[in-house]
SERO-4910 file (N, C-alpha, C, O; in steps of 0.05 Angstrom, whole numbers):
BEGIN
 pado doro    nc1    nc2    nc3   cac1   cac2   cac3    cc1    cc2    cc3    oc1    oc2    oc3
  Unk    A    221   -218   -254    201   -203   -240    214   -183   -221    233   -190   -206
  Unk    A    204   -159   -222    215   -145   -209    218   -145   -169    199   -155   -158
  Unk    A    230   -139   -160    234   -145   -126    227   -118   -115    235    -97   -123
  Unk    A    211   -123    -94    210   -106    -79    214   -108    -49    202   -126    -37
  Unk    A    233    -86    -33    248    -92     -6    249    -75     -1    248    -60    -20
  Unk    A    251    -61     28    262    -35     52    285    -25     29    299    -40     16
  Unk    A    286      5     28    309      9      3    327      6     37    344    -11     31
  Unk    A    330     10     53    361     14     68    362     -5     84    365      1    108
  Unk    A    361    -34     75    375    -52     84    377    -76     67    358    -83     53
  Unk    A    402    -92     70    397   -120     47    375   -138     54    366   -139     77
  Unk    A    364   -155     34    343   -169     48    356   -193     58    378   -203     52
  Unk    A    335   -204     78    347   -225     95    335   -252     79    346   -273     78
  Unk    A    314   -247     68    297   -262     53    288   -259     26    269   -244     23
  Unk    A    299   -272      5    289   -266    -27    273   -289    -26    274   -305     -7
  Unk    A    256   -290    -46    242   -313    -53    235   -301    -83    218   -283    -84
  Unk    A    246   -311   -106    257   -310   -133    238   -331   -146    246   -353   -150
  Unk    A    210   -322   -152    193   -332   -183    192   -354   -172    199   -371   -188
  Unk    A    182   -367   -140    175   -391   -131    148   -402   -141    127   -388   -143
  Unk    A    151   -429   -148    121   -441   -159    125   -465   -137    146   -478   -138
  Unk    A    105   -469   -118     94   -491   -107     59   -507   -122     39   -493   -125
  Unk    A     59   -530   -127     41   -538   -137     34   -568   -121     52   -584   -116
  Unk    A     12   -571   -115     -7   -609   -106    -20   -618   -132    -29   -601   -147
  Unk    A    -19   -640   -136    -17   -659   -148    -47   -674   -131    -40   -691   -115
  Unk    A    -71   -671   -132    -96   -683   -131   -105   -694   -137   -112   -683   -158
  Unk    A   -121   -729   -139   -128   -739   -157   -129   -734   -187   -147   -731   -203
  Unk    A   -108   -733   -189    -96   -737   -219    -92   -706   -231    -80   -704   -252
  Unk    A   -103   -680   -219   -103   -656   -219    -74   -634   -204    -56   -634   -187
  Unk    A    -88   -617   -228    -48   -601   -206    -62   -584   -192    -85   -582   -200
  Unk    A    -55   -568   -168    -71   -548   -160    -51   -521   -152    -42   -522   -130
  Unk    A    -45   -498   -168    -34   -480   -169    -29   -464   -144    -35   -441   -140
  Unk    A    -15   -482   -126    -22   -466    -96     -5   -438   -102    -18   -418    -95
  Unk    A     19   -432   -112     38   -409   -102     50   -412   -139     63   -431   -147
  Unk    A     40   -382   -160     62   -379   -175     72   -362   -178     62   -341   -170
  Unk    A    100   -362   -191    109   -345   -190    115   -320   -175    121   -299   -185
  Unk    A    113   -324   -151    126   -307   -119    148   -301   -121    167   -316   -124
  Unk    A    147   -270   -120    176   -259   -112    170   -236    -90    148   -226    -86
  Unk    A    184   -233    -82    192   -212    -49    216   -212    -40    230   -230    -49
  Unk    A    227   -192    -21    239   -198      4    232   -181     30    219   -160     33
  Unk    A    246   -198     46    239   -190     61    264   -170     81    285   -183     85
  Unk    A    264   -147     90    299   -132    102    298   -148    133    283   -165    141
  Unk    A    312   -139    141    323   -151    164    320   -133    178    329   -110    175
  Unk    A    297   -150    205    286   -124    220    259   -114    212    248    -96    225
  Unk    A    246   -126    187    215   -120    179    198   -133    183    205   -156    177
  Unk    A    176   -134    191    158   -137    186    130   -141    164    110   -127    163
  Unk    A    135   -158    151    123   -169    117     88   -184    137     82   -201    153
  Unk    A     78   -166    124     46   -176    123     42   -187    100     44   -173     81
  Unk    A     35   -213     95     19   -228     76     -7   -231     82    -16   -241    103
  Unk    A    -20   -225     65    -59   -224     64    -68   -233     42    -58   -228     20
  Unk    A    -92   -249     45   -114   -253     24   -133   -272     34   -133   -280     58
  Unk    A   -150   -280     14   -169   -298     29   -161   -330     34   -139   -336     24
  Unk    A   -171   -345     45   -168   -373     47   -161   -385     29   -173   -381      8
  Unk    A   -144   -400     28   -137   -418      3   -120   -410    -22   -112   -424    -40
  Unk    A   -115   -371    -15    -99   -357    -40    -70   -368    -40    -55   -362    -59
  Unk    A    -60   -388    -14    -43   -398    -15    -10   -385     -3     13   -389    -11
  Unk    A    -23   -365     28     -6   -356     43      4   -382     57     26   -392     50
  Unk    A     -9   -392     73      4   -412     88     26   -424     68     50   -420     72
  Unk    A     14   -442     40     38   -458     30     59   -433     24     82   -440     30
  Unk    A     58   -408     15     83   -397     13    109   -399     46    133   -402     49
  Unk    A     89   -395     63    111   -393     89    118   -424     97    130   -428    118
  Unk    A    112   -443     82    120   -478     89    138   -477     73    160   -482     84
  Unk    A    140   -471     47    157   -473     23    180   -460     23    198   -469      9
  Unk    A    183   -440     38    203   -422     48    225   -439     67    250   -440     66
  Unk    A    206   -453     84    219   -469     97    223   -492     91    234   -505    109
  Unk    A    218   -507     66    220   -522     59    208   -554     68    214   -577     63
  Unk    A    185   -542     86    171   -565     96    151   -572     67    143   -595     63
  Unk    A    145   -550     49    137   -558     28    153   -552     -1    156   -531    -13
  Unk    A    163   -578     -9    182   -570    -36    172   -556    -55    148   -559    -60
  Unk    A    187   -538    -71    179   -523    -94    186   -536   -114    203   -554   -114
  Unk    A    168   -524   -140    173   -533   -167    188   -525   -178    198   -539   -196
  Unk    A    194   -503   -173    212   -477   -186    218   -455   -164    208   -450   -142
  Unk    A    237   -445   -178    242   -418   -158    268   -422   -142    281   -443   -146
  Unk    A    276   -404   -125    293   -406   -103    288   -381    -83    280   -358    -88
  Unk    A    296   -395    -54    295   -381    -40    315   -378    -16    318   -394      3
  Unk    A    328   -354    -20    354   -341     -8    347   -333     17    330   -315     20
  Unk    A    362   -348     42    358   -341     68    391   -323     71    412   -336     72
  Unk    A    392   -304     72    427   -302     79    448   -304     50    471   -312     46
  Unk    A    432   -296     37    455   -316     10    455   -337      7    473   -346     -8
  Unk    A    436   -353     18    444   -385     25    407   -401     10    385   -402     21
  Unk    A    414   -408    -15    397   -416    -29    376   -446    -23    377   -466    -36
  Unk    A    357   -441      2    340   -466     26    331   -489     -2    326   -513     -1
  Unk    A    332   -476    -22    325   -500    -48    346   -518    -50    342   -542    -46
  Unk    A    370   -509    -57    382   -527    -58    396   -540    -37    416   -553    -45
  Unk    A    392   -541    -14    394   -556      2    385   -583     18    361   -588     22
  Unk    A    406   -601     27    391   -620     39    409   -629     58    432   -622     59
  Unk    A    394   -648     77    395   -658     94    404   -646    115    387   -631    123
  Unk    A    433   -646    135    448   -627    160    447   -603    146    433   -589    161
  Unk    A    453   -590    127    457   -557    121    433   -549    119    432   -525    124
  Unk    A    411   -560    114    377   -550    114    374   -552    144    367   -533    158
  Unk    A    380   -578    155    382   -572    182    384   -554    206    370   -550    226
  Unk    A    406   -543    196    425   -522    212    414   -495    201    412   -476    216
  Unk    A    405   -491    170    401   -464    170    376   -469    191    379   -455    211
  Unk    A    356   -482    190    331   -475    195    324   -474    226    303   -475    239
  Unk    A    351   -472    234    351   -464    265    345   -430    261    331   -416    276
  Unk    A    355   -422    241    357   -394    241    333   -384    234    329   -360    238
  Unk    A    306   -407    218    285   -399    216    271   -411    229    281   -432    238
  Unk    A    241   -402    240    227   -414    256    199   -406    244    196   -386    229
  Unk    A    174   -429    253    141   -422    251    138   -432    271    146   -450    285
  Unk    A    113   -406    270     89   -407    298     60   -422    284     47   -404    272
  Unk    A     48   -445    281     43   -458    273      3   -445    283     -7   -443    305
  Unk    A    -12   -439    252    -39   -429    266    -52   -441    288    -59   -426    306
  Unk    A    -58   -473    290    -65   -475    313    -51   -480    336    -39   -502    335
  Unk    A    -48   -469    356    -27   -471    381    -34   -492    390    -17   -506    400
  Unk    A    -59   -499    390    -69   -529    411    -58   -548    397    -44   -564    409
  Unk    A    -60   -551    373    -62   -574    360    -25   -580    347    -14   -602    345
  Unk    A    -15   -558    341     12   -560    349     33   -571    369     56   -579    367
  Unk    A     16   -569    387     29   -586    413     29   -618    417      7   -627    410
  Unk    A     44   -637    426     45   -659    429     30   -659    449     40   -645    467
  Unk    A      7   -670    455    -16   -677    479     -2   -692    499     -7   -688    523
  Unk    A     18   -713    489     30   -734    507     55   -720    522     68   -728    541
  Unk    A     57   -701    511     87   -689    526     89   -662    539     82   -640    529
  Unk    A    104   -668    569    102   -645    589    110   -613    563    118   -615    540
  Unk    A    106   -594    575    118   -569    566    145   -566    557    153   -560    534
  Unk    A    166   -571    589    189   -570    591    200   -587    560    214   -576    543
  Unk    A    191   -609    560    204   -619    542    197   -619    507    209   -633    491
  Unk    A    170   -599    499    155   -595    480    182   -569    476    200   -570    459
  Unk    A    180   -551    493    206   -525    491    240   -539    486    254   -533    466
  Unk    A    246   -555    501    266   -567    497    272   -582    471    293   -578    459
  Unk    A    258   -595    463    268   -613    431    280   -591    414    300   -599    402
  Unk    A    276   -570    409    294   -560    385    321   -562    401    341   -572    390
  Unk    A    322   -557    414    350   -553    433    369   -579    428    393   -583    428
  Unk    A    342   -599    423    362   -631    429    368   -633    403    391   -640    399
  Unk    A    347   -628    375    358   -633    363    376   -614    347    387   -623    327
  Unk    A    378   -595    353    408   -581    350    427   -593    364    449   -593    354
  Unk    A    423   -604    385    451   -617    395    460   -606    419    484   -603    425
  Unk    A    447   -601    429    447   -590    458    451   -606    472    429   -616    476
  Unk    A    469   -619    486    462   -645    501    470   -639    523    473   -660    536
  Unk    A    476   -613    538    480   -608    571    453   -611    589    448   -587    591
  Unk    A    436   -623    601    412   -616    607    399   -600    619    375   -593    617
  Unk    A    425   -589    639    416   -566    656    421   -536    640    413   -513    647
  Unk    A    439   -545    612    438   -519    597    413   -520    577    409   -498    565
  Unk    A    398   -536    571    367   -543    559    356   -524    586    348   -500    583
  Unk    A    358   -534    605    334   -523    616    330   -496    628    308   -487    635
  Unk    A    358   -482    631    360   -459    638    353   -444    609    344   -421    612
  Unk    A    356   -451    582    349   -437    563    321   -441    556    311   -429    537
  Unk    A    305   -459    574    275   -464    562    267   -450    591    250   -435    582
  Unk    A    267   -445    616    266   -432    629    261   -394    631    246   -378    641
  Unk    A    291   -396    607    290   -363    598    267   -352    588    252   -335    597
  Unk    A    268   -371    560    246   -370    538    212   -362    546    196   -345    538
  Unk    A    210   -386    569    189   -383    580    184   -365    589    164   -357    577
  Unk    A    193   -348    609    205   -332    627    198   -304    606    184   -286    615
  Unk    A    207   -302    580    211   -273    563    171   -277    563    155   -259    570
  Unk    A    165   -301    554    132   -295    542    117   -305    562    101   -323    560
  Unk    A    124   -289    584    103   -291    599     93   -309    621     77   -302    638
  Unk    A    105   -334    618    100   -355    630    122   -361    658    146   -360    652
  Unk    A    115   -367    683    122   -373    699    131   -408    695    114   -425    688
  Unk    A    156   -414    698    169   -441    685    157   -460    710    148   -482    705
  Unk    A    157   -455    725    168   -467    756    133   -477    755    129   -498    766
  Unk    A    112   -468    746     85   -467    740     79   -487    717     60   -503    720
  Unk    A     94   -487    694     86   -497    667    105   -521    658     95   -541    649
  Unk    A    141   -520    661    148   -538    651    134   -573    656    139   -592    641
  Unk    A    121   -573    676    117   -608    687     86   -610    677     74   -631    681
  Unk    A     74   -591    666     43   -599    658     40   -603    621     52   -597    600
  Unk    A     20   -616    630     11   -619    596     -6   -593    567    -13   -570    574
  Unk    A     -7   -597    555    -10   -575    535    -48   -579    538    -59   -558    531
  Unk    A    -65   -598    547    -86   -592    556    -98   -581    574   -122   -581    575
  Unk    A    -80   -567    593    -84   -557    618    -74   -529    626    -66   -519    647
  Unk    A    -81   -515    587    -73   -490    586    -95   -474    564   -102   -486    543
  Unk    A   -104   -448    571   -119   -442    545   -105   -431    526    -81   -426    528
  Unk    A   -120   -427    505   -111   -423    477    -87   -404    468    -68   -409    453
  Unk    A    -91   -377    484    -73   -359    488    -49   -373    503    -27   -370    495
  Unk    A    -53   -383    519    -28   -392    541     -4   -417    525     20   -422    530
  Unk    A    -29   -431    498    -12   -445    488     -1   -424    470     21   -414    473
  Unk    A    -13   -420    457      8   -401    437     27   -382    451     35   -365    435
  Unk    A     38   -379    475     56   -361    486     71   -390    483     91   -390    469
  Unk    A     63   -413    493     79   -432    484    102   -438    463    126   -444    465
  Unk    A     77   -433    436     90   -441    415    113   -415    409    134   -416    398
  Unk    A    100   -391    421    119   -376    406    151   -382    427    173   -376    418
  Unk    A    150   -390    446    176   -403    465    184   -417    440    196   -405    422
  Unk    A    177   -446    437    184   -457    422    198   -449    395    214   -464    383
  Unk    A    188   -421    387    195   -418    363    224   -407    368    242   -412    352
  Unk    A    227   -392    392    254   -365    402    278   -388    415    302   -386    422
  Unk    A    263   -403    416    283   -414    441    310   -426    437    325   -433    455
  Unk    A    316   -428    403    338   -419    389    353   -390    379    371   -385    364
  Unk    A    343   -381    389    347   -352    377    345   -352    346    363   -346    331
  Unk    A    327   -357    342    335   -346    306    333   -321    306    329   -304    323
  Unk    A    339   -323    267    345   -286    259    309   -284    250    298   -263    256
  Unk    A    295   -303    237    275   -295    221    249   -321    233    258   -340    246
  Unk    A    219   -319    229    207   -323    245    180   -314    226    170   -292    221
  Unk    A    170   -347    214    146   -340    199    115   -344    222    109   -367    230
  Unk    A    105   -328    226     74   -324    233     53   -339    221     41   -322    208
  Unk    A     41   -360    217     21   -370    211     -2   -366    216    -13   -387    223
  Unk    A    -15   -348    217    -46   -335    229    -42   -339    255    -57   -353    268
  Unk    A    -22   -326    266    -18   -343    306    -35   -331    320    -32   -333    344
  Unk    A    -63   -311    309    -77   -308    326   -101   -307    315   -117   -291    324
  Unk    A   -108   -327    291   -134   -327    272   -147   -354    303   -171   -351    306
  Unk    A   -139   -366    314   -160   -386    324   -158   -372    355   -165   -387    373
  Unk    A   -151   -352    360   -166   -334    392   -179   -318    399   -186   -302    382
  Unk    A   -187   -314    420   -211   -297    420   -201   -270    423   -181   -267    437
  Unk    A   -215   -245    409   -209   -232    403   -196   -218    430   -175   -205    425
  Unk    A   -206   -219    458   -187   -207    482   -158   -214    482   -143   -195    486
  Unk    A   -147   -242    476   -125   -247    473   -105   -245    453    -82   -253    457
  Unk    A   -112   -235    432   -101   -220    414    -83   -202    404    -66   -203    386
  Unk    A    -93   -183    425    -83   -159    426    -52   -169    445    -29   -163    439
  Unk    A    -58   -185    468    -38   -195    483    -14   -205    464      9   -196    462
  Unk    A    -28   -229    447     -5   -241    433     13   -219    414     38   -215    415
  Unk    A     -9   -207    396      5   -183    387     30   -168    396     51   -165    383
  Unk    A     23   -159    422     43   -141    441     64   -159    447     87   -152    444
  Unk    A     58   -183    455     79   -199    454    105   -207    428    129   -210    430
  Unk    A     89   -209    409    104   -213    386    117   -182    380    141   -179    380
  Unk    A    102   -162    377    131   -143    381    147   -143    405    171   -138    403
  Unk    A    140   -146    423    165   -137    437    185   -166    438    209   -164    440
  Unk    A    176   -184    437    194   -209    423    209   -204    406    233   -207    407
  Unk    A    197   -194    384    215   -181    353    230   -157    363    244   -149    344
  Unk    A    235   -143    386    256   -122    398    270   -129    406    292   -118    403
  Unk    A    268   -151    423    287   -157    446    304   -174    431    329   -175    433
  Unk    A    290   -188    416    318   -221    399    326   -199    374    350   -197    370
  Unk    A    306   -181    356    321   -173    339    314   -192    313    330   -203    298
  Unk    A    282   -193    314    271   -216    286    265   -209    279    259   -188    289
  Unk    A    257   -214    250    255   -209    225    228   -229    223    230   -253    227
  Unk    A    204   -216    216    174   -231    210    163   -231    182    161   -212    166
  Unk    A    156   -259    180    126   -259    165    110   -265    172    107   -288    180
  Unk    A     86   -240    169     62   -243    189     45   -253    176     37   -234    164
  Unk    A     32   -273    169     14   -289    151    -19   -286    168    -27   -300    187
  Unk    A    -30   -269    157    -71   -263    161    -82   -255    146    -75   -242    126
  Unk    A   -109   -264    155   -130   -252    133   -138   -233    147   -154   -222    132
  Unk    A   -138   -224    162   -147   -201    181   -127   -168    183   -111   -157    197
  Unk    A   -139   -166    164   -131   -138    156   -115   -119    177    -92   -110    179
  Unk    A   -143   -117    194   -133    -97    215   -107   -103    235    -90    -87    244
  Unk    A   -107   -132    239    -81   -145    255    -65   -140    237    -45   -134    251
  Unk    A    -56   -137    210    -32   -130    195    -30   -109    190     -9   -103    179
  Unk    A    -50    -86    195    -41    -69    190    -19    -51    224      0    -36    227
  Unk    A    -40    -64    241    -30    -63    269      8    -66    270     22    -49    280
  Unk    A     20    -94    257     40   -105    267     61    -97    244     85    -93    246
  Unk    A     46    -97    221     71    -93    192     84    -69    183     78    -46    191
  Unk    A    103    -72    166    118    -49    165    107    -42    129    102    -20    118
  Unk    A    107    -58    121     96    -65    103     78    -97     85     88   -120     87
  Unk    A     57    -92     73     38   -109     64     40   -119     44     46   -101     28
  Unk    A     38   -146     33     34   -168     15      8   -180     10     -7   -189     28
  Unk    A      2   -179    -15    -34   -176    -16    -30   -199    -44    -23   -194    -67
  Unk    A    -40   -234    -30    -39   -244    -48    -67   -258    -61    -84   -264    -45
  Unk    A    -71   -264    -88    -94   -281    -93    -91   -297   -112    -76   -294   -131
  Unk    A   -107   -313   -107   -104   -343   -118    -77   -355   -135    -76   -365   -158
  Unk    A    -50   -348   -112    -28   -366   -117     -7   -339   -124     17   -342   -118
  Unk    A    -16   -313   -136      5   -291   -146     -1   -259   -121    -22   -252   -111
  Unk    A     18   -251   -121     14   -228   -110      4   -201   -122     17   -195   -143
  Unk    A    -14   -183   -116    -36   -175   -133     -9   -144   -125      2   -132   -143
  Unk    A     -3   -139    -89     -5   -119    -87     19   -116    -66     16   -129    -46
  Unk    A     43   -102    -66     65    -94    -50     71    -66    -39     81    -49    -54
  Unk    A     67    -59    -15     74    -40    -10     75    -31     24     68    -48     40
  Unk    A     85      0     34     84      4     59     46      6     71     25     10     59
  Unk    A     53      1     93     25     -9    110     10     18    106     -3     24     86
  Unk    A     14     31    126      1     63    113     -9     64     89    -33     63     87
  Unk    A     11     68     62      9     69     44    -19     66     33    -40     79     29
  Unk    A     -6     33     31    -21     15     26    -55     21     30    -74     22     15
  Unk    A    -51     22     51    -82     16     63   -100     45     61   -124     50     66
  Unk    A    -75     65     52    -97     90     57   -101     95     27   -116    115     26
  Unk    A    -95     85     -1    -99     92    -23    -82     58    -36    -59     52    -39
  Unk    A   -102     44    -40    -93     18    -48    -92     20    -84   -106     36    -97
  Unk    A    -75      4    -93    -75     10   -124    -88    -11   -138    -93     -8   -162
  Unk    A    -96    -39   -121   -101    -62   -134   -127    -64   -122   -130    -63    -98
  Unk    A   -155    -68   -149   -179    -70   -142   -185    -89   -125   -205    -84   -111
  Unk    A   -172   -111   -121   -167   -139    -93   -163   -122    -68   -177   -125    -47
  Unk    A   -146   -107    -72   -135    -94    -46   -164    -75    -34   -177    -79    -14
  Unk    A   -168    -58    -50   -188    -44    -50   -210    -61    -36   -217    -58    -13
  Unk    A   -220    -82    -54   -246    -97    -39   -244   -113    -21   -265   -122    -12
  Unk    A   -215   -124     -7   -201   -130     24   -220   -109     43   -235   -117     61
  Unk    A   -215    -80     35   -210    -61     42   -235    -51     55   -238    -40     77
  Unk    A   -256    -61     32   -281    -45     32   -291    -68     56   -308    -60     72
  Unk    A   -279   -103     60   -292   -109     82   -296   -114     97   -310   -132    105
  Unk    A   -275    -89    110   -271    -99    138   -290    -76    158   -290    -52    157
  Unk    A   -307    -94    173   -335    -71    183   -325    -51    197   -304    -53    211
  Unk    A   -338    -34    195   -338    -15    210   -351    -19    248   -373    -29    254
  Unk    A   -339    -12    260   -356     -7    292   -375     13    289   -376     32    304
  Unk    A   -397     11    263   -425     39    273   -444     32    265   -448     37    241
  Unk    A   -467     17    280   -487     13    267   -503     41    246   -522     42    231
  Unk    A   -490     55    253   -501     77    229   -490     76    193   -501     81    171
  Unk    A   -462     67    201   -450     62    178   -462     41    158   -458     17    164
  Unk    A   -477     47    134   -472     21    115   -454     13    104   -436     30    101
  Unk    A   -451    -14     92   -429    -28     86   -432    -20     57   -454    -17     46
  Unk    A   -412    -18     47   -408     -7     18   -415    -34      4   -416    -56     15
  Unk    A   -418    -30    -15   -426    -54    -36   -410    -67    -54   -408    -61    -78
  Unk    A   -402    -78    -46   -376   -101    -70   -380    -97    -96   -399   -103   -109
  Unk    A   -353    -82   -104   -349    -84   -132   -346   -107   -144   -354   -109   -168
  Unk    A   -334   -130   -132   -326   -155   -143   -354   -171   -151   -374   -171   -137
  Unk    A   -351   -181   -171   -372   -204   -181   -366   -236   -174   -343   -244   -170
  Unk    A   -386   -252   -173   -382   -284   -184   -361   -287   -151   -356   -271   -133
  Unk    A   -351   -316   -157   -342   -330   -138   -314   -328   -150   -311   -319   -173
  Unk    A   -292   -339   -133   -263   -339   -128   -258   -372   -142   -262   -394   -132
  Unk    A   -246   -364   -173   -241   -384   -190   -221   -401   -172   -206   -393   -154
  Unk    A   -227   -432   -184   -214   -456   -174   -186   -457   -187   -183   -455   -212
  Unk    A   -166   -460   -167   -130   -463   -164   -129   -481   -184   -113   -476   -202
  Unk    A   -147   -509   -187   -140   -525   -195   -136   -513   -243   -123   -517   -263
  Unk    A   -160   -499   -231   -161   -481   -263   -163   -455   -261   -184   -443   -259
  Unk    A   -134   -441   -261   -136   -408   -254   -145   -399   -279   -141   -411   -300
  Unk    A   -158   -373   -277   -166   -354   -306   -133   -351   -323   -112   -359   -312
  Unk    A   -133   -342   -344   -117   -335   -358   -104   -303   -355   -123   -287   -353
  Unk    A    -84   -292   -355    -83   -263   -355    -84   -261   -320    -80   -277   -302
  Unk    A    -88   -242   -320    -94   -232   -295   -121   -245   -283   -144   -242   -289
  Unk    A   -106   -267   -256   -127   -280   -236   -147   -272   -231   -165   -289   -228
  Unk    A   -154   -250   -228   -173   -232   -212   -195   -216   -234   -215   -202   -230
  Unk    A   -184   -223   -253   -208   -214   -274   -229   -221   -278   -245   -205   -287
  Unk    A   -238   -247   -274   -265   -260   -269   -284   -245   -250   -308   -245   -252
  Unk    A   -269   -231   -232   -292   -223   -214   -284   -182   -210   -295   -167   -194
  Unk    A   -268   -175   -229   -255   -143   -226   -276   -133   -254   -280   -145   -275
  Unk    A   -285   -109   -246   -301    -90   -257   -294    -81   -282   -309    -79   -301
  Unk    A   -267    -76   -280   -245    -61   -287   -233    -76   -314   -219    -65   -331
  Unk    A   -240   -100   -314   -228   -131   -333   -234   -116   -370   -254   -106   -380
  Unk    A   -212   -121   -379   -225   -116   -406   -214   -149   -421   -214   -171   -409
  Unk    A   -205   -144   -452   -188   -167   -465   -171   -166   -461   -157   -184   -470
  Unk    A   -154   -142   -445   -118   -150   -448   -125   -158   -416   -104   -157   -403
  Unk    A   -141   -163   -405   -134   -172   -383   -133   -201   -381   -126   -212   -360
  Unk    A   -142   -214   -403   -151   -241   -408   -130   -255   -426   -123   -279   -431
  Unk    A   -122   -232   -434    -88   -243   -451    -66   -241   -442    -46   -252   -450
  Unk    A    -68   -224   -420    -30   -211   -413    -35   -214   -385    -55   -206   -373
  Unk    A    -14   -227   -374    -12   -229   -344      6   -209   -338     30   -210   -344
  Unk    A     -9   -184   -321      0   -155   -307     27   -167   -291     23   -185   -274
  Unk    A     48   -161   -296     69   -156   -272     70   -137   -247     59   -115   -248
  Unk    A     81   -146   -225     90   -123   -207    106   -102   -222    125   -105   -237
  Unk    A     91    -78   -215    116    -48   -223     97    -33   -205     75    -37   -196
  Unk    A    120     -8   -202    119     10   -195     94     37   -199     92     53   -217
  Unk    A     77     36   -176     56     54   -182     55     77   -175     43     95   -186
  Unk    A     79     74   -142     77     95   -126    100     97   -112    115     78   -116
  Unk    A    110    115    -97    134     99    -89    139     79    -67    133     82    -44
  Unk    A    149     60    -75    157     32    -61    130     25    -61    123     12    -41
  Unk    A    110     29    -79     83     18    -75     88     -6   -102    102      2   -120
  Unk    A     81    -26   -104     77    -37   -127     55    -61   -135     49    -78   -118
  Unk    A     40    -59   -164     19    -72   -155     13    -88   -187     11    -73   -207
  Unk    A     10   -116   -190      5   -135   -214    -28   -124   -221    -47   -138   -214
  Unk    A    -34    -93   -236    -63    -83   -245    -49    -76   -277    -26    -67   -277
  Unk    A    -62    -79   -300    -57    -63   -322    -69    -38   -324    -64    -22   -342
  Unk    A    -90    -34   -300   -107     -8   -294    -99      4   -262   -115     13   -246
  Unk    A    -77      1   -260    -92     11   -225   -108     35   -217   -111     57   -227
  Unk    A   -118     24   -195   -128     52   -182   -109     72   -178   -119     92   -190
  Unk    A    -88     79   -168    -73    105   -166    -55    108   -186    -42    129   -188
***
């Protein structure tokens, strides 16, 4: 399958024809096939689609909190599949997640100071006053006054305040790369914009490399350098954010596109091209996923599964029709 990356830099992240699959009462369920990308060093990768198309398991599987069936995936040259035990270890200092819910992420039973501190310990940190001057820092970059937060509990902070948390937690190794899990699908929309600003200027100052995982269009188009547009387990649609979003090639992308509202009560909402409901993982359509519910569907869409290629430049999109 073909790759697509920043042409002027190596990628920091391949992920090469990955298949993750669950195993359900006696059923398989096609969470992630055949995924390929990378990601450059220094970018920003928006992944999008609806619930359940199976962004989250791609950014677990990466990290190997969820094993794959197939595939590999190259952090550095350094293949996270075939690894185990201390060397998965040690790379995955270099990777980090911000986990969607910040509240529920947190250990309830345990002060701050030491929720920030454990990666430290278990990397092997064992100076204490050098733990705490580095969870101090951390704190310190996002916002948080230490001298205020290390001695209290993760209930005695709101939603935003935890997730400045988690994203401590995530830096406070310095990694190179730093997967996003919807880290701002459960806040209210004022705080948002905060975390946002935070996460870039986080990604300036350490010098990280993101995947920004939402369904919320407009927040990716806000933060990415370029967009990943997946559905039900394959990626429909690859390309720069701009691009992308101002002339989409994949009818998925397109009806993303068409729904996200407008601010005008004068404006009507355009009317969905898509038909029928969003076929079950556990039994994907044949051919091209998205044909059950695309306008556009003929018989070769029902026989031939569309690859990524080249539509536009650095645009690329799995349609046997595209739009552009």
């Amino acid at each position: 399958m073909m790759q697509q990356s920043a042409p002027s830099a190596e990628p920091l992240l391949k992920v090469d024809d990955l298949v993750v699959e669950y195993f359900v009462g006696g059923k398989t369920v096609h969470a992630v096939s055949g995924v390929s990308l990378d990601i450059a060093r220094g970018e920003t990768l928006g992944l999008v689609g609806e619930s359940g198309c199976g962004k989250s398991t791609l950014g677990r599987a990466v990290l190997q909190l969820r094993p794959a069936v197939s595939g590999k995936v190259l952090f550095d040259g350094n293949d996270l599949t075939a690894m185990r035990g201390d060397p998965l270890r040690k790379m995955r200092q270099r990777v980090q997640l911000i986990f969607q819910d910040p509240i529920a992420s947190l250990n309830p039973r345990r002060r701050i100071g030491d929720i920030v501190a454990e990666p430290l310990v278990i990397a092997g940190i064992k100076d204490p006053d050098k733990r705490r001057k580095m969870v101090c820092d951390v704190l310190s970059a996002v916002g948080l006054d230490p001298a205020l937060v290390i001695g209290r509990l993760p209930h005695e902070f709101s939603g935003g305040q935890c997730q400045r948390i988690c994203i401590a937690r995530a830096l406070v190794l310095n990694p190179d790369f730093i997967i996003c899990d919807e880290p701002v699908s459960a806040l209210d929309v004022s705080i948002r914009a905060q975390i946002l600003n935070l996460l870039e200027e986080m990604k300036a100052r350490y010098g990280l490399t993101l995947l920004f995982i939402a369904h919320d269009l407009a927040v990716v188009k806000a933060v990415s350098d370029r967009v990943a547009v997946m559905y039900l387990g394959r990626l429909c649609e690859v390309g720069p954010s701009e691009q992308l979003f101002a002339k989409p090639a994949h009818p998925y992308t397109a009806l993303l596109l068409e729904a996200i509202p407008v601010p005008d009560p004068d404006v009507r909402p355009a009317e969905s091209v898509a038909v029928g409901e969003p076929p079950s993982p556990i039994a994907p359509p044949s051919g091209c996923r998205f044909r059950t519910r695309c306008p556009r569907a003929d018989a070769r869409c029902a026989a031939e599964m569309p690859e990524l290629r080249m539509v536009a430049p650095r645009q690329y999109a799995a349609c046997h029709y595209p739009l552009t």
